[in-house]
N, CA, C and O atoms as a MOPAC input file, in Angstrom:
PM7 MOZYME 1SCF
protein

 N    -20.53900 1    11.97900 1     1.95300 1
 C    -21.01200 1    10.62100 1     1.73700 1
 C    -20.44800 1     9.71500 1     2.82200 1
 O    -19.24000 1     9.80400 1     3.04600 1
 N    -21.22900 1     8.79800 1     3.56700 1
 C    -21.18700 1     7.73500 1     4.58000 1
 C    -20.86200 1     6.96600 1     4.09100 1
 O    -21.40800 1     6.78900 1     3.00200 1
 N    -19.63500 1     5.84100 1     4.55600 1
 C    -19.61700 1     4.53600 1     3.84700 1
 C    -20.11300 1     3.54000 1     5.04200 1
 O    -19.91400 1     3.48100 1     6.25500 1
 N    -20.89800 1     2.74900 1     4.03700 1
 C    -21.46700 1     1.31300 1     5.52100 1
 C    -20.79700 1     0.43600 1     4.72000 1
 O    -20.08500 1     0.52400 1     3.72000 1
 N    -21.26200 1    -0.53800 1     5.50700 1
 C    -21.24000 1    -2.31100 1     5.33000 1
 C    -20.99500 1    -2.51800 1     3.56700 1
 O    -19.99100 1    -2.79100 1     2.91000 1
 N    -22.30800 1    -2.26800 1     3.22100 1
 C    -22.31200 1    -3.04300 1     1.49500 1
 C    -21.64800 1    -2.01900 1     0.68000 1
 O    -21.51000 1    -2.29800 1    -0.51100 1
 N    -21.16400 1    -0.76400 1     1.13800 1
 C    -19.97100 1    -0.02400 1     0.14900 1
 C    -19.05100 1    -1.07500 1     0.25500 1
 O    -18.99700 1    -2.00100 1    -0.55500 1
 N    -18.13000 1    -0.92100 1     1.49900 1
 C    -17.40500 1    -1.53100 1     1.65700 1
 C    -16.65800 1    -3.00800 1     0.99000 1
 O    -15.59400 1    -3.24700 1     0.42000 1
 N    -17.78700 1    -3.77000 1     1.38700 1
 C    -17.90400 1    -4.99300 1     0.55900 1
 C    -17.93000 1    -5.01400 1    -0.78200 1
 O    -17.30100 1    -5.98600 1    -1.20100 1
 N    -18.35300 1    -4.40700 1    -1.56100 1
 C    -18.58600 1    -3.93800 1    -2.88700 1
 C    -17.16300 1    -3.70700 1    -3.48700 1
 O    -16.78800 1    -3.80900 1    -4.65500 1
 N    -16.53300 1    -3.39600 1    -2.45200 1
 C    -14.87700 1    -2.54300 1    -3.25700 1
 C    -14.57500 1    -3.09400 1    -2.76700 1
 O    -13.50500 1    -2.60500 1    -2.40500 1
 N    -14.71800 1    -4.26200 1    -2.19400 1
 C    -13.01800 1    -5.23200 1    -1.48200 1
 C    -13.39200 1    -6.45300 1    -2.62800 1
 O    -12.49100 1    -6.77600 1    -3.40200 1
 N    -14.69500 1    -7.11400 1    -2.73200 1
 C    -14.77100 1    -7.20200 1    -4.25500 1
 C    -14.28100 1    -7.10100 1    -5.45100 1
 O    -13.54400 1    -7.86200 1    -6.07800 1
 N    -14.87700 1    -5.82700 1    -5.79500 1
 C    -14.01700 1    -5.14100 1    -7.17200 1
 C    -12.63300 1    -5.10900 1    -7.26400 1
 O    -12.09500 1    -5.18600 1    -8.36900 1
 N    -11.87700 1    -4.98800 1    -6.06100 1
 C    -10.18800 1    -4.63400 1    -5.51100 1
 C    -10.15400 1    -6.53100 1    -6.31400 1
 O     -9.64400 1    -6.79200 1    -7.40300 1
 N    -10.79500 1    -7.48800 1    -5.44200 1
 C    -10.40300 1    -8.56900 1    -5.63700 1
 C    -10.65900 1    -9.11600 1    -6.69500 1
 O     -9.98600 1   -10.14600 1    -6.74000 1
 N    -11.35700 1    -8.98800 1    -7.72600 1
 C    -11.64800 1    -9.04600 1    -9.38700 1
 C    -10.49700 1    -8.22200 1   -10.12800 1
 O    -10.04700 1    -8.74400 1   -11.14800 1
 N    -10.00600 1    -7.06800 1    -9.75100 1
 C     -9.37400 1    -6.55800 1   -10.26800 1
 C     -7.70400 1    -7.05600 1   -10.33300 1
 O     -6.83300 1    -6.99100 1   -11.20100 1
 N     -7.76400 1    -7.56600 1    -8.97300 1
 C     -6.21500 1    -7.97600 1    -8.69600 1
 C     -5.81700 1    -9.66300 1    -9.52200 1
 O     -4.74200 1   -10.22400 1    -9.73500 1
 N     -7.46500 1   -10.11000 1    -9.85600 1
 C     -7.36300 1   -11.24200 1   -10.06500 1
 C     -6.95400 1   -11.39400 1   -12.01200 1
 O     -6.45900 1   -12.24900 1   -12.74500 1
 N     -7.35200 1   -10.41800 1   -12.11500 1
 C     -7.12700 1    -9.84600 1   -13.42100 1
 C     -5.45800 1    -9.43600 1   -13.89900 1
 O     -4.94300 1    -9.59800 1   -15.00500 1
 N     -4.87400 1    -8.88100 1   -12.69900 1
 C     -4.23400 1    -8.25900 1   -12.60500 1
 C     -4.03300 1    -6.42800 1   -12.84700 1
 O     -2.94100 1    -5.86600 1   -12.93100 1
 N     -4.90000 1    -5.99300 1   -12.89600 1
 C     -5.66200 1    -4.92600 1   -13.27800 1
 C     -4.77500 1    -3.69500 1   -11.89100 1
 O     -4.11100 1    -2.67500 1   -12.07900 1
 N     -5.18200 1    -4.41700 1   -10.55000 1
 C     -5.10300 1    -3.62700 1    -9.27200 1
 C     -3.76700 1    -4.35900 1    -8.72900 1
 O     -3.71900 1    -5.58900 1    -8.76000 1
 N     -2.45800 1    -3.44600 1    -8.12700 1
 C     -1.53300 1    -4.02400 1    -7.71900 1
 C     -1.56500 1    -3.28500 1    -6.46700 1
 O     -0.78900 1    -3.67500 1    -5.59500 1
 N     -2.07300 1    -2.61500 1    -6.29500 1
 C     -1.83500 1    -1.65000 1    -4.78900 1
 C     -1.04800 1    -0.52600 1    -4.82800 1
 O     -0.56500 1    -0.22900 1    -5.92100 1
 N     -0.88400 1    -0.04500 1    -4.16400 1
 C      0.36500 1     1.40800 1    -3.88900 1
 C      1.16900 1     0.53500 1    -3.69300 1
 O      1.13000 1    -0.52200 1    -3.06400 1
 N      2.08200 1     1.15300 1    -4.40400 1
 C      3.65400 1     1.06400 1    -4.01900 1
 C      4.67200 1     1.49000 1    -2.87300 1
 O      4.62500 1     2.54800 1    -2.24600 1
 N      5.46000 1     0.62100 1    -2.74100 1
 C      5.81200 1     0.78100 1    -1.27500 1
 C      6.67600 1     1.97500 1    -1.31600 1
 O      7.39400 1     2.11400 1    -2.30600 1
 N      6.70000 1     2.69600 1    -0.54800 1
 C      7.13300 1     4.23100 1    -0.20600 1
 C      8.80800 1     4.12800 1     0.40100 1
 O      9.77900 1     4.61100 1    -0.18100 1
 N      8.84900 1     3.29100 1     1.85300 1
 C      9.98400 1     3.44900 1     2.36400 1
 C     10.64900 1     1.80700 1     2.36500 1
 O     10.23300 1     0.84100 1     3.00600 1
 N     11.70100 1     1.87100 1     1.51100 1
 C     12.23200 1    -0.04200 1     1.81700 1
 C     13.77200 1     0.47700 1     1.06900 1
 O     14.21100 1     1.51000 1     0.56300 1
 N     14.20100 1    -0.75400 1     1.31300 1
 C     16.07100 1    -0.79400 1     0.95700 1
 C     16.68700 1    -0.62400 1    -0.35800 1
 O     17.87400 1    -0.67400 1    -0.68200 1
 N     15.65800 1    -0.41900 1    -1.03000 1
 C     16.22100 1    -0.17700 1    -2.91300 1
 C     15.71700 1     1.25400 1    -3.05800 1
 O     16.34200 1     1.84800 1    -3.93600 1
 N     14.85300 1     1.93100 1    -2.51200 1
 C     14.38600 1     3.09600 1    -2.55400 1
 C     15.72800 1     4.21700 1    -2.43200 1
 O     16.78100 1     4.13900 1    -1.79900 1
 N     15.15800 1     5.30100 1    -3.35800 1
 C     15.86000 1     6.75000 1    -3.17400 1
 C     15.45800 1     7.72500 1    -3.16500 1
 O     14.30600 1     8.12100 1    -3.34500 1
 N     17.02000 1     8.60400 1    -2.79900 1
 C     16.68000 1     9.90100 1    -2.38200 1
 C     16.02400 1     9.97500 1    -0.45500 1
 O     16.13700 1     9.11100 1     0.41400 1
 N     15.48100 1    11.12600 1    -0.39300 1
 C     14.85300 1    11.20100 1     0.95600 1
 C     14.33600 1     9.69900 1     1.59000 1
 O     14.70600 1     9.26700 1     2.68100 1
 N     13.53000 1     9.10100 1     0.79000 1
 C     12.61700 1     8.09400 1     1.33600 1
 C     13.60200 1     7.03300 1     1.42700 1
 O     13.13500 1     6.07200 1     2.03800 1
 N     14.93900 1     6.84200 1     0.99300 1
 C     16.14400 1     5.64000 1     1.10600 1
 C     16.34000 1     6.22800 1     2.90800 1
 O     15.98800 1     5.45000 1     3.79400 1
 N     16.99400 1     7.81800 1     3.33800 1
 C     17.01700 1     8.39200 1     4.35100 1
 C     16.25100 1     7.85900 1     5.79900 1
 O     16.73600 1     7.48300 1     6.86600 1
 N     14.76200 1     8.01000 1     5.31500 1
 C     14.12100 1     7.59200 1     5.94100 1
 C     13.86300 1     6.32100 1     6.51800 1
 O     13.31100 1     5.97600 1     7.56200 1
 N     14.53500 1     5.55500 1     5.34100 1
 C     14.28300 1     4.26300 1     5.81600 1
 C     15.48300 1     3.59900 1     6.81000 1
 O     15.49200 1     2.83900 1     7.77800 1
 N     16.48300 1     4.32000 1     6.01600 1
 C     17.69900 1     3.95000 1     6.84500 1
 C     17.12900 1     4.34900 1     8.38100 1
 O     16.85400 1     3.48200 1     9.21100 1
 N     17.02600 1     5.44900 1     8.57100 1
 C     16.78100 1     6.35500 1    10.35000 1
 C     15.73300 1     5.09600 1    10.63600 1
 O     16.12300 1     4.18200 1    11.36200 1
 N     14.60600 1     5.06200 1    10.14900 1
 C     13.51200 1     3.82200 1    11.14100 1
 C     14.74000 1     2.64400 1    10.96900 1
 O     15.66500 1     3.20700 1    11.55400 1
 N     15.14700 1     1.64900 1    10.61500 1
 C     16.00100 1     0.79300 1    11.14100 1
 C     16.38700 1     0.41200 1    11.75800 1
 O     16.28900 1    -0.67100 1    12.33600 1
 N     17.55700 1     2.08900 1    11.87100 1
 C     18.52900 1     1.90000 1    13.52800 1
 C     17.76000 1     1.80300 1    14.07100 1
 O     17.72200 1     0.74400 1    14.69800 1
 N     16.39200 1     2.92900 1    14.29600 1
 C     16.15600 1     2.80800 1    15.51100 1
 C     15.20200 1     1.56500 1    16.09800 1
 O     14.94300 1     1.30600 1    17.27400 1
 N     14.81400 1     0.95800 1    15.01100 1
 C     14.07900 1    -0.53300 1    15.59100 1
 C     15.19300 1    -1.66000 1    16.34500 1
 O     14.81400 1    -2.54600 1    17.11100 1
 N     16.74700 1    -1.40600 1    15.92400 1
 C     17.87300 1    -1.83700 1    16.48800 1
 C     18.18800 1    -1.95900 1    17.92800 1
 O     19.28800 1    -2.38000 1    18.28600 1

């Protein structure tokens, strides 16, 4: 299946009805400073090296 134009639009829509609802919050963030285990790791290493 191809997605065009009016898919698209259609679900940024629905995303935005939904969020307005509160229904849709998004993915959750993967790598940040309260996180654990491996993905705490990870976040630490990108850091330094943006340092």
């Amino acid at each position: 299946m191809r997605w065009n134009a009016t898919d698209k639009t259609a679900q940024s829509e629905g995303i935005a009805i939904a969020k307005g609802r509160g229904a849709f919050k998004g993915k959750p963030r993967k790598y940040h400073a309260e996180a654990k285990g491996k993905d705490r790791l990870i976040y630490n290493v990108v850091v330094q090296l943006l340092k």
